[in-house]
MMTF fields as JSON, N, C-alpha, C and O atoms, coordinates in Angstrom:
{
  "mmtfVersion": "1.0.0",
  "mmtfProducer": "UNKNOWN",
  "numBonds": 363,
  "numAtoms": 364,
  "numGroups": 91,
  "numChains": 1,
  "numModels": 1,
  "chainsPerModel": [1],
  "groupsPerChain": [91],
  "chainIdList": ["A"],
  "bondAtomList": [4, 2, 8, 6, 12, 10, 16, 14, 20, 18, 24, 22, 28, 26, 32, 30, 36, 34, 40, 38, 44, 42, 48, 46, 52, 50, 56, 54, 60, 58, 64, 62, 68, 66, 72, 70, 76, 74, 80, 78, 84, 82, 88, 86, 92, 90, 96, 94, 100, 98, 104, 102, 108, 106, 112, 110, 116, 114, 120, 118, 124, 122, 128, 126, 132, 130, 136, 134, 140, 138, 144, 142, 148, 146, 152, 150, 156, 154, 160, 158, 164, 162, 168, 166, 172, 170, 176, 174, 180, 178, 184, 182, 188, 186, 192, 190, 196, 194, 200, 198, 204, 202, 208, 206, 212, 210, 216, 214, 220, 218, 224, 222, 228, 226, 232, 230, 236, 234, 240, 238, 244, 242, 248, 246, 252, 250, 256, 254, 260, 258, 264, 262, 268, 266, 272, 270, 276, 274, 280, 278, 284, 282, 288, 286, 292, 290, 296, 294, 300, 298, 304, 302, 308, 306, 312, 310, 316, 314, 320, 318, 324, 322, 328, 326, 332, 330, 336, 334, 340, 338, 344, 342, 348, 346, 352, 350, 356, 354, 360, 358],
  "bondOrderList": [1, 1, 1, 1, 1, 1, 1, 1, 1, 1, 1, 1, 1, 1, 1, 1, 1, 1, 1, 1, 1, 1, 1, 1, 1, 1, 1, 1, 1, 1, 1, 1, 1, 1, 1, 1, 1, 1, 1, 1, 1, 1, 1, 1, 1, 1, 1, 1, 1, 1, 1, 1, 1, 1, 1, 1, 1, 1, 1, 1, 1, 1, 1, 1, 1, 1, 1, 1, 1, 1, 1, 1, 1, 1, 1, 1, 1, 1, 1, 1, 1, 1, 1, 1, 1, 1, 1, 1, 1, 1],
  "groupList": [{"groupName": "UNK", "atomNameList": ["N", "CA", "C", "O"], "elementList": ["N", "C", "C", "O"], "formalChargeList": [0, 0, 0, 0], "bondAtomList": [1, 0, 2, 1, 3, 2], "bondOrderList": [1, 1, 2], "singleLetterCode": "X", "chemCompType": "L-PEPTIDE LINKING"}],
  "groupTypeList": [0, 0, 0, 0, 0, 0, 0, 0, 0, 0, 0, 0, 0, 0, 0, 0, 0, 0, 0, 0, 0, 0, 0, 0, 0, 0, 0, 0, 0, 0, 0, 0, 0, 0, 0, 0, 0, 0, 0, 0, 0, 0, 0, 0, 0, 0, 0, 0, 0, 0, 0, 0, 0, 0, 0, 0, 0, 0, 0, 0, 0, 0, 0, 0, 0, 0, 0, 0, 0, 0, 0, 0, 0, 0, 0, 0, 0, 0, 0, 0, 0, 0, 0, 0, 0, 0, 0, 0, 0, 0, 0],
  "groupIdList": [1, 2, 3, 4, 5, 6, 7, 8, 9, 10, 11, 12, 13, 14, 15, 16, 17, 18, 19, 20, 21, 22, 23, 24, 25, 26, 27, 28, 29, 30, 31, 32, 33, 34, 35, 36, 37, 38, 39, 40, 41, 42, 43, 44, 45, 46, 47, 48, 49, 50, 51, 52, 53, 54, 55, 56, 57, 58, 59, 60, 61, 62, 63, 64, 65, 66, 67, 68, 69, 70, 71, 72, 73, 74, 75, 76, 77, 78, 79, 80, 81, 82, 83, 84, 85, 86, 87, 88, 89, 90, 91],
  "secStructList": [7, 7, 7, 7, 7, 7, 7, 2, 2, 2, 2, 2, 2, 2, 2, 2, 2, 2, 6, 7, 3, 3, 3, 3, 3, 3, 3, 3, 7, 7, 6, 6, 6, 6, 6, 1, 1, 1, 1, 6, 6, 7, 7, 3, 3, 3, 3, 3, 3, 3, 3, 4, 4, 4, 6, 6, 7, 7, 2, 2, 2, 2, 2, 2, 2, 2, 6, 6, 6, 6, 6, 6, 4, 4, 4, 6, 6, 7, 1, 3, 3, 7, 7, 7, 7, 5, 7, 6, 6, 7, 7],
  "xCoordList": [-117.928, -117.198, -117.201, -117.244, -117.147, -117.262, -115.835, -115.041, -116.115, -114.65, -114.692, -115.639, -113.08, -113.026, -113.508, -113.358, -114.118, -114.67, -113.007, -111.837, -113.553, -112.614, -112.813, -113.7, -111.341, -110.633, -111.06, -110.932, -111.55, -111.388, -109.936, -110.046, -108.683, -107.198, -107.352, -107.214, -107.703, -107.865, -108.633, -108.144, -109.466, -110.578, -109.609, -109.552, -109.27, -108.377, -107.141, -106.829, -106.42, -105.526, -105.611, -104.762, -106.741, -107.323, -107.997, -107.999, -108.58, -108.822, -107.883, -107.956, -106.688, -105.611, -104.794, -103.958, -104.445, -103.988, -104.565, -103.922, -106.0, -106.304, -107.231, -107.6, -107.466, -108.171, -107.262, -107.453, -106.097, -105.419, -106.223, -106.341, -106.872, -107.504, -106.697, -105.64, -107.028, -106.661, -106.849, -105.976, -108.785, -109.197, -109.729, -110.58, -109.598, -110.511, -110.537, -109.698, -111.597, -111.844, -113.232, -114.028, -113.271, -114.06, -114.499, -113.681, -115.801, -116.119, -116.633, -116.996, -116.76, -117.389, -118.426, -118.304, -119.654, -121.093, -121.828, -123.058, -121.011, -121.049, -122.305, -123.315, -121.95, -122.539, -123.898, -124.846, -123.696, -125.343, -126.594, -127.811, -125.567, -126.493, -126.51, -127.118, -126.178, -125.841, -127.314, -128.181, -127.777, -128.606, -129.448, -130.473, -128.765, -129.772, -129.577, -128.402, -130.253, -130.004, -128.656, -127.936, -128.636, -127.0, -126.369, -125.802, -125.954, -124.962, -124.159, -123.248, -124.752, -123.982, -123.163, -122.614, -123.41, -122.941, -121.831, -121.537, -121.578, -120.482, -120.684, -121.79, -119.989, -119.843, -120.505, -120.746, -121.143, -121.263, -120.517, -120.223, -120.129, -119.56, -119.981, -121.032, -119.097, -119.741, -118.346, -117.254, -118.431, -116.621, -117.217, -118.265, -116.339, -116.085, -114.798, -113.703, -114.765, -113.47, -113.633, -114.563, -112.358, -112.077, -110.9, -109.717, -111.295, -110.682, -110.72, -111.838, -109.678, -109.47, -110.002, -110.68, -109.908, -110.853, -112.271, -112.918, -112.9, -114.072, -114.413, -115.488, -113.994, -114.426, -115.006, -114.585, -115.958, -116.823, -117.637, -118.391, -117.393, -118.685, -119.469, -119.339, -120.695, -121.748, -121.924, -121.202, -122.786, -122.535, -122.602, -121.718, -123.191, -123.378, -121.839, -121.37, -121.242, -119.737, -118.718, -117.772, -119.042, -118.278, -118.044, -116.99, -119.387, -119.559, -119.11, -119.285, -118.549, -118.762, -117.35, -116.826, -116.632, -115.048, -114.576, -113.505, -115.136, -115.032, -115.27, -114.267, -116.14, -116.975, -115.902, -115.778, -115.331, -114.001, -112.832, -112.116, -112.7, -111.135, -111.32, -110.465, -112.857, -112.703, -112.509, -112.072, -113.082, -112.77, -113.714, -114.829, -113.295, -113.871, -113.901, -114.691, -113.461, -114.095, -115.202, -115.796, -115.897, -117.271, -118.347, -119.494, -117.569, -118.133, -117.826, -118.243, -116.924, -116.025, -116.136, -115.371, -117.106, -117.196, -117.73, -117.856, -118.098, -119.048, -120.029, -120.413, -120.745, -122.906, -122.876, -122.9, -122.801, -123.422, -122.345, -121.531, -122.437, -121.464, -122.284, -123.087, -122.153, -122.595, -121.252, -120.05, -121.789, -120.33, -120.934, -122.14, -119.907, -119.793, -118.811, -118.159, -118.525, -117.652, -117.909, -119.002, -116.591, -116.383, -115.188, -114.229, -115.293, -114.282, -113.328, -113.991, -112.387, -111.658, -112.241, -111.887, -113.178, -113.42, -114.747, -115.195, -115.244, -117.086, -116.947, -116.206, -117.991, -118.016, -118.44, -118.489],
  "yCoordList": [-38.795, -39.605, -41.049, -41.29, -42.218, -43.645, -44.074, -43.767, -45.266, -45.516, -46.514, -46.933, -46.687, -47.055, -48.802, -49.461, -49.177, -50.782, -51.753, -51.383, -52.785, -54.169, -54.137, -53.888, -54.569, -55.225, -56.966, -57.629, -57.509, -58.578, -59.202, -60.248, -58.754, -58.621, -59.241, -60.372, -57.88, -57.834, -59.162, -59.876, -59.443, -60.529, -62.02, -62.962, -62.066, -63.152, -63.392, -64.512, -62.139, -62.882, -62.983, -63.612, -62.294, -62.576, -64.051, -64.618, -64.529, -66.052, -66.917, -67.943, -66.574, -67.932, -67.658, -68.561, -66.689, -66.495, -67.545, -68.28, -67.345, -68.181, -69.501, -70.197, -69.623, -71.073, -71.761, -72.927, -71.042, -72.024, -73.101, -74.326, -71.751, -73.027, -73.398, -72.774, -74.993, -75.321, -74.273, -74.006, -73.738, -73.116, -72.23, -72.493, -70.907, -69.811, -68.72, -68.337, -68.561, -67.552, -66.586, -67.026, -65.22, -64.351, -63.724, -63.149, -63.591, -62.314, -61.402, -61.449, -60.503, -58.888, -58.672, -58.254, -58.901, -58.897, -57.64, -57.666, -56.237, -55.157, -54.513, -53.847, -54.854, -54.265, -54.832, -54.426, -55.896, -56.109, -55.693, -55.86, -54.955, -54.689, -53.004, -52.39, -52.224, -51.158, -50.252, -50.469, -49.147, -48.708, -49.189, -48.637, -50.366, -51.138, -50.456, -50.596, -49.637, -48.867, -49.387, -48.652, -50.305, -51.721, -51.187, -52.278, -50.698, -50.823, -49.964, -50.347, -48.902, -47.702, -47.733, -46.959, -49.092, -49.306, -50.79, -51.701, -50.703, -51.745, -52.601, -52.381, -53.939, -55.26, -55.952, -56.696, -56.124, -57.513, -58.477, -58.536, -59.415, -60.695, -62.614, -63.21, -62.936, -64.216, -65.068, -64.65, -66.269, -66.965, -68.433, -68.909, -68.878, -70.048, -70.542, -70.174, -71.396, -71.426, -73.276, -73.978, -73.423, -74.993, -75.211, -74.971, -75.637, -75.581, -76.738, -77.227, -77.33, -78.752, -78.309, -79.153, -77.213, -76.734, -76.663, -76.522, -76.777, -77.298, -78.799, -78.869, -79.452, -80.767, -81.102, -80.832, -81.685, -82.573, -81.296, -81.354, -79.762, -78.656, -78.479, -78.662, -77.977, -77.441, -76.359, -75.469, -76.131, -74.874, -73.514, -72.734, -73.197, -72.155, -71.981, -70.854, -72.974, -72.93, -72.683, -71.897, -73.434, -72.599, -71.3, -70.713, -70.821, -69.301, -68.817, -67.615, -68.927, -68.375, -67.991, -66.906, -69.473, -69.345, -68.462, -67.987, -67.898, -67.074, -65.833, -65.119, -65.407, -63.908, -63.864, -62.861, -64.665, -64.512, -64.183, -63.195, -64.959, -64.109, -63.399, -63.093, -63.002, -61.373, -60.09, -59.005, -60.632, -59.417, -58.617, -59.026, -56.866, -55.989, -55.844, -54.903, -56.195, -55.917, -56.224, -55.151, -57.124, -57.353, -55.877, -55.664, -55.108, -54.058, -52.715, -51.643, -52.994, -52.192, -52.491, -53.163, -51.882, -52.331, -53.296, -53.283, -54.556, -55.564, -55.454, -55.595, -55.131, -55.442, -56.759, -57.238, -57.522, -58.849, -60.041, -59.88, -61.099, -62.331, -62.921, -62.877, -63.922, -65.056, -66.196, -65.936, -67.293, -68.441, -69.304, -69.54, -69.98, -71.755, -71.972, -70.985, -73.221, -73.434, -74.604, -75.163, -75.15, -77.017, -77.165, -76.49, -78.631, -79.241, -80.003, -80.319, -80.219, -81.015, -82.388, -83.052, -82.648, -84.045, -84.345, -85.269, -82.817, -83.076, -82.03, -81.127, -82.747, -82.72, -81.088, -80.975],
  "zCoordList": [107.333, 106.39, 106.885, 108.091, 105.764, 106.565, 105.925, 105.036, 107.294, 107.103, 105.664, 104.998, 105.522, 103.91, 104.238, 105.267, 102.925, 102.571, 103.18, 103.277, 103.405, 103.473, 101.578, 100.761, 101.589, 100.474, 100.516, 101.546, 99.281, 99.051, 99.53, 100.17, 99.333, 99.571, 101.331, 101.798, 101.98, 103.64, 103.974, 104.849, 103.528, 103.808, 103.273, 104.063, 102.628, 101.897, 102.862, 103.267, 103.211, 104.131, 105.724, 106.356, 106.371, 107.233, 107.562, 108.655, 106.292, 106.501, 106.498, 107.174, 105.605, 105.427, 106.423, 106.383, 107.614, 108.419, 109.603, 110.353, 109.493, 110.749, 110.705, 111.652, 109.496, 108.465, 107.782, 107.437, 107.503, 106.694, 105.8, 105.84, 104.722, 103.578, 102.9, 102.802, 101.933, 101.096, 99.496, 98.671, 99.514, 98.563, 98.927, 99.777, 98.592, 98.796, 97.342, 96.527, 97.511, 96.554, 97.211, 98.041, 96.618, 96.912, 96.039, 95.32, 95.771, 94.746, 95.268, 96.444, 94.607, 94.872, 94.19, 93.039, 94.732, 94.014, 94.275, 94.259, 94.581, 95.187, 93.594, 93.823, 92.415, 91.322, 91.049, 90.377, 91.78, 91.626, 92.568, 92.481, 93.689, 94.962, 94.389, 95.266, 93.511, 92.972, 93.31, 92.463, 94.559, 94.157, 95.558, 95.958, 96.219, 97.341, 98.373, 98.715, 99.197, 100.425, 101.524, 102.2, 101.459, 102.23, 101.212, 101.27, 100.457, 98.88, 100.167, 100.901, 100.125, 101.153, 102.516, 103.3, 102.331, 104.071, 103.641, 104.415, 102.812, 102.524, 101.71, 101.218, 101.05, 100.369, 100.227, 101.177, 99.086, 99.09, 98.531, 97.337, 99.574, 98.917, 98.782, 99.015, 98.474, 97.998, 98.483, 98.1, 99.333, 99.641, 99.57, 100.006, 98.98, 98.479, 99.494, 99.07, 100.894, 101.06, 101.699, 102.095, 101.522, 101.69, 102.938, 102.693, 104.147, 105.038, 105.87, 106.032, 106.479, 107.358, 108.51, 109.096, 109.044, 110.507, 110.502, 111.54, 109.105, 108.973, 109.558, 110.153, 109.509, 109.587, 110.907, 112.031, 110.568, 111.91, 112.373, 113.344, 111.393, 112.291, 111.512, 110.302, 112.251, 110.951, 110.627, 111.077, 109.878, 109.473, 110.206, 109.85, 110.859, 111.795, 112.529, 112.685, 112.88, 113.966, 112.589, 112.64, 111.425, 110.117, 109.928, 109.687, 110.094, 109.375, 110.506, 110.309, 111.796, 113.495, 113.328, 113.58, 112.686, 112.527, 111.706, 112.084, 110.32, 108.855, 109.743, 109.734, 110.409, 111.189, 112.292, 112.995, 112.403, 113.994, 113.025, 113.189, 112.129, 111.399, 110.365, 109.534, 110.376, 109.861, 110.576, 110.192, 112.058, 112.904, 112.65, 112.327, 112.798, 112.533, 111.564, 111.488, 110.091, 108.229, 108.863, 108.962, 109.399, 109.155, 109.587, 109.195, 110.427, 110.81, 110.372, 110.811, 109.314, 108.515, 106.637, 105.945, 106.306, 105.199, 104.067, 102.843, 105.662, 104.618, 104.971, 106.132, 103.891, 104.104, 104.448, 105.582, 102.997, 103.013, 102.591, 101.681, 103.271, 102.918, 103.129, 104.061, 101.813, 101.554, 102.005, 101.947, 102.383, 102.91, 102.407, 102.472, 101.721, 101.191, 102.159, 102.501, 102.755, 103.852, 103.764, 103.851, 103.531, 103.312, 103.508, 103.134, 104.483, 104.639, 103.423, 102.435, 103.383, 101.948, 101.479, 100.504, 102.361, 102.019, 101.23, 100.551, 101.755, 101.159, 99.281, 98.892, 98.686, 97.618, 96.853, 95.628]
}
């Protein structure tokens, strides 16, 4: 038996816990991966998030920070994340 998927929910307050965004949003693009051998092994998602601890990093130390306050969801449920990751200032 596998263990149960991360919640969009779980993932959402796992980030504003330790990102404290201004904006976040997440979708669940799980229906379009419907059928993809990864479908079976967890999520796909898509994050849109807007955060002041972004600033002055690039992207790689972004996504480093999003993969650190997901913890284990990432090994629990999510296949695939996609990250948008911006600071408040960039467009």
């Amino acid at each position: 038996m596998s263990a149960p998927r991360a919640t969009p929910q779980e993932m959402e307050a796992r980030l504003r816990a330790a990102l404290n965004p201004s904006q976040i949003a997440i979708t669940d693009d799980s229906h379009l991966h419907a059928g993809h051998a990864g479908a079976r092994e967890g999520g796909h998602y898509t994050l849109d998030i807007v955060s002041a601890g972004f600033t002055g990093l690039h992207r790689v130390a972004r996504h480093r920070l999003v993969y650190d306050a997901l913890g284990d969801l990432m090994q629990r449920g999510i296949h695939a994340l996609a990250i948008r990751a911006k600071a408040p200032d960039e467009p």
